[in-house]
Structures are given as C-alpha cells and as structure tokens.
SEKOLSE-55298 format. One record per residue: residue in one letter; x, y, z of N, C-alpha, C in turn. Coordinates in steps of 0.001 Angstrom, whole numbers, plus 524288, in hexadecimal, padded with zeros to 5 digits. Layout:
BEGIN
AXYZXYZXYZ...
//
This chain:
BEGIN
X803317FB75800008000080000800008036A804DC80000X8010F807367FC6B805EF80C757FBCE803A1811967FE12X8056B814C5802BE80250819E28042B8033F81E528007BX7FEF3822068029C7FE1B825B97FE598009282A9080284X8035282E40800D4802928340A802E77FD62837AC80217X7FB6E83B11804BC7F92383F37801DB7FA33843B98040BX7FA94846518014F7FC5484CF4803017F8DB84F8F801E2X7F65B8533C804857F3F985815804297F50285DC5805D6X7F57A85ED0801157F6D0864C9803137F224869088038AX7F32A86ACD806F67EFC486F308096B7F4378756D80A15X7EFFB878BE806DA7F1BC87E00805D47EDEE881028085AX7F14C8841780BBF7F0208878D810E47F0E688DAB810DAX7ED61891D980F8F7F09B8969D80E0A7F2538998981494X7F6C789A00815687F7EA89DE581B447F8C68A2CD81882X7F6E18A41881C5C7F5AB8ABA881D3E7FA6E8AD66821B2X7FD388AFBD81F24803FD8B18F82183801C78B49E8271CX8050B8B3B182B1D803348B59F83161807DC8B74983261X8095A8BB8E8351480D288BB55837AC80C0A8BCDA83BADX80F1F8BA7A8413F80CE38BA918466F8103F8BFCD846D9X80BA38C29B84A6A80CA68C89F84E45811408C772851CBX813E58C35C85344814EF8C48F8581A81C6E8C2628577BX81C258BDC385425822FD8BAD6851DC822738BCF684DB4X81E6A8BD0284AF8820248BEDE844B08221E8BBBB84018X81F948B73B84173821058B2A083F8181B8A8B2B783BB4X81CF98B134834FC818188B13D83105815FD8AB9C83229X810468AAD4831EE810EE8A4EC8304A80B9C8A50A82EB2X809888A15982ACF803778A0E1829567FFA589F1A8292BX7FB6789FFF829D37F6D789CE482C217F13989E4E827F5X7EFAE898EE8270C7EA4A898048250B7E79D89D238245AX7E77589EDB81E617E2DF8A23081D957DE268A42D8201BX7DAD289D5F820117D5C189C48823937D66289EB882939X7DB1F89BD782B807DC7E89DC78317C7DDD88A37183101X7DF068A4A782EA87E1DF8AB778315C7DCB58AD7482F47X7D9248AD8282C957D43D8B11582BC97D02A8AE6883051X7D0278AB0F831D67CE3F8A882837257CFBD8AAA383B16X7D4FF8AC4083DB37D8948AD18840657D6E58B4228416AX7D5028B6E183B447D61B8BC5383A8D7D0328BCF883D77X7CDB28B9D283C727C6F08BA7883EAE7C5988B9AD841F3X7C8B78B5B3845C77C5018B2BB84A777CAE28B61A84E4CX7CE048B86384D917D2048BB30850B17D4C48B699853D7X7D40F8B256852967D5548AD8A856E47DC448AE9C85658X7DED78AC03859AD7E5D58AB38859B67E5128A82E858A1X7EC848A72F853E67EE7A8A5158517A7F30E8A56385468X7F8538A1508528D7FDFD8A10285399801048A21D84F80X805578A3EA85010809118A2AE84D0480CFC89E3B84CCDX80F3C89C6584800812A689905849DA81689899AD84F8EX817A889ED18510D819DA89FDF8564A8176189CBC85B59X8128B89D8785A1580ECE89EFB85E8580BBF8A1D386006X80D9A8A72585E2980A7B8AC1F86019803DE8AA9785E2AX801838AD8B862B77FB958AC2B861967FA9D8B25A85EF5X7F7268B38985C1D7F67F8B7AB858C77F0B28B75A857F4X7EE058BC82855AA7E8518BAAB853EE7E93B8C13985020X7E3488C10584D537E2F58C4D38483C7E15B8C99084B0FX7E19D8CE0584C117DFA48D1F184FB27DC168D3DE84966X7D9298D90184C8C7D59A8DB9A847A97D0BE8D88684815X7CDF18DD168444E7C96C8DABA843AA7C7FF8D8A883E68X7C45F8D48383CA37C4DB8D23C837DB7C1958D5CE83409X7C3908D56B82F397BEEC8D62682B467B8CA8D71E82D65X7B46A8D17B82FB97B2498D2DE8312D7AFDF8D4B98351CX7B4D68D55C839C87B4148D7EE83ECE7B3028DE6C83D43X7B7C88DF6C83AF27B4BD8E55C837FA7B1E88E6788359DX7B09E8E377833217AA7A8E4D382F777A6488E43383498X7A4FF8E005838C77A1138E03783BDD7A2038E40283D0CX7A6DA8E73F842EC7A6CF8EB89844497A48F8EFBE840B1X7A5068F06083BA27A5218F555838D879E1D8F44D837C2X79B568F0AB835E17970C8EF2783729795038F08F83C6DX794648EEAF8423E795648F0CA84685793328F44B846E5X798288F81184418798328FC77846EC795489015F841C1X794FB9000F83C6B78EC19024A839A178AC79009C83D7BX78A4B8FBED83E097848F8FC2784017783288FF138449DX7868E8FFEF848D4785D59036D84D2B7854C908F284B6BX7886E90ADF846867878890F04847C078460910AE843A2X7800990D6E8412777C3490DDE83F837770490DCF8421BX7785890B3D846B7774AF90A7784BC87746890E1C84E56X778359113184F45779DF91756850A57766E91A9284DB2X7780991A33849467757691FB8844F576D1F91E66845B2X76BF69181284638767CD917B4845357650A919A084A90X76928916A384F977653791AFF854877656B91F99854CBX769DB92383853487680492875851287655492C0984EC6X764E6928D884AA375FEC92B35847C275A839293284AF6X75AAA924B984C937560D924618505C7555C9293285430X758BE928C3857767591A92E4985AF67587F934A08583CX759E6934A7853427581093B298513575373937C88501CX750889356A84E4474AC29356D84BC0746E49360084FAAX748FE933F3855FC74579932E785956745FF9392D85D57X74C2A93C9385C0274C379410385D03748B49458A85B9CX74A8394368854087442B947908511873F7D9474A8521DX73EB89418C8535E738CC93F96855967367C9443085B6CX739E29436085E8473A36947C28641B7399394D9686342X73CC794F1C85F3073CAB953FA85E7A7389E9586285B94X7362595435858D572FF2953E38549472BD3953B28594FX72BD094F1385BD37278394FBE86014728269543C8644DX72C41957448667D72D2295BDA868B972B219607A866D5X72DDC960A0861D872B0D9636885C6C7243D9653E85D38X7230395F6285BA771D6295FA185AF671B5D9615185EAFX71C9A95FE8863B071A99961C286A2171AE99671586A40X71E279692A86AC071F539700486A9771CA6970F686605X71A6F97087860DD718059730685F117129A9723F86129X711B296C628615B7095496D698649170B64971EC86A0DX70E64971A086C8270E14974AE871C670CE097A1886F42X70F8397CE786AAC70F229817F868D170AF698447866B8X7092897E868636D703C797DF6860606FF70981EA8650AX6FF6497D21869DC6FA9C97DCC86E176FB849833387127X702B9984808729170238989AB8734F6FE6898ECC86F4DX7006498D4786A626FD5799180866586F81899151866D2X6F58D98BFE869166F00698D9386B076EF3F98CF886E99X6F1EB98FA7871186F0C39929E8764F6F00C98E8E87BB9X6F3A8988E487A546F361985C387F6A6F8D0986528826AX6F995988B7888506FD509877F8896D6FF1E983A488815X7072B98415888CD7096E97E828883D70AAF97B4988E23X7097697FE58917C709B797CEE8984770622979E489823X700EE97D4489A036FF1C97A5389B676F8A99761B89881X6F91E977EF893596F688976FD88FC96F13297AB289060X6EEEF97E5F8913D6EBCB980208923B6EA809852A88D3CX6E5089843288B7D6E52998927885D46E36E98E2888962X6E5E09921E887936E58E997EA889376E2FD99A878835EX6DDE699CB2884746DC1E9A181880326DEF29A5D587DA1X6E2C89A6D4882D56E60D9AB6E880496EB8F9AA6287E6CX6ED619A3F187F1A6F2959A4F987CB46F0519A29B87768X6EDA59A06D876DC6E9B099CD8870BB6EA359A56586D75X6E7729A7DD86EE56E6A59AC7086D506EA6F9AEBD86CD1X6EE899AF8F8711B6F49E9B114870596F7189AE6086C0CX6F7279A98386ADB6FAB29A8BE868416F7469A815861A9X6F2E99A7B6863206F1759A93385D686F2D29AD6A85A10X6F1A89B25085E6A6F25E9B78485D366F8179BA6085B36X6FAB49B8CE85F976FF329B90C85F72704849B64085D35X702169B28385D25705E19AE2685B35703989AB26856ABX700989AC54851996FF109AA2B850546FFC09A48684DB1X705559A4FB84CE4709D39A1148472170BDA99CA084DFCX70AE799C9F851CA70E699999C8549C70D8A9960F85407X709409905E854687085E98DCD8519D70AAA98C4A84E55X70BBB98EC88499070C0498DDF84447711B998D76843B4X71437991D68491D71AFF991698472371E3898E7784AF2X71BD998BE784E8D71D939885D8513A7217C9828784DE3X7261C982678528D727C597E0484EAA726019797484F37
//
C-alpha cells in the first residue's frame, strides 16, 4: 500500500501592525484587525505588549453625529412649541384688554364691573373713536 501526501495551501492577507510600545512590525488577518478596529478588544504583539485600536469607528461617528442632529432638532422643535404657545398667551392678553376697553367705552367700570350713565355719555361725547382705536 503506497501513502499519499496532500498539501493545502491556504492564502491569508495580513494587514502590517506595528506595536506602540517595541516597535516591532508584524501582521495580522485583515478580518481580525477590522474586528479588532470595532469591538476595541486587545491584541498582542509578537513581544507581548497588549495594545487595542483607540478612536472611534466609522460607525461610532456617524451614530454620534446622528445623536446629536436629532437632539438638536428636538431643541429647535420644543422651541418653536414654546414661541407658538407664547403667541398663543399674548393674543389671549390681547383680546382681554381689548373687551376690558370695549366695556370701559360703554361706560362699565373695569373695577368693579358696574355701568355708570355718565362715563357711557363721557366717553361717547368725548371720546368718541376709543373703541375703534384700541389695540
């Protein structure tokens, strides 16, 4: 019985490293160092030194930058909530001071609500446009 050999070759691309700390090059798996660049986990060098990828990835900055539109779109949108619900306040104040003015021009106090003959007559007489030019 005669044996057989078999050989297989396996082609591996390394991605050139050189450690921070001896300065010694050496290379490691494509797959692994973009694994390595993402999950921040430590690696060795042939030395020893334990090392890991600092920074943030591709899509660590895109979430942050995502993030941080959306907050400050959340910002701009309760703002404008707050002026709409400001104008809202300032319209109903508005409107109030003009009926109060209205009922003065006919002649109802604004104390104590009570109609008087002679300020209804006063301010007809005298005042005739108040009413009308009130804001």
């Amino acid at each position: 019985m005669s044996e057989q050999t078999l050989a297989i070759n396996t082609f591996v691309t390394l991605e050139p490293i050189t450690c921070y700390l001896c300065g010694v090059a050496f290379g490691m798996p494509a797959y692994l160092k973009k694994k390595r660049i993402d999950d921040h986990k430590s690696f060795f060098c042939p030395n020893g030194h334990e090392q890991h990828f600092t920074g943030p990835t591709e899509a660590e900055r895109l979430r942050k930058q995502l993030e941080a539109a959306n907050n400050g779109r959340a910002f701009y949108e309760r703002r404008l909530g707050e002026e709409v619900r400001s104008k809202r306040a300032v319209r109903a104040h508005l409107t109030k001071a003009k009926k109060k003015l209205d009922r003065v021009a006919h002649g109802v106090c604004p104390c104590c609500n009570r109609s008087f003959q002679n300020l209804r007559r006063h301010m007809s007489t005298k005042h005739p446009g108040f009413a009308e030019d009130a804001p």
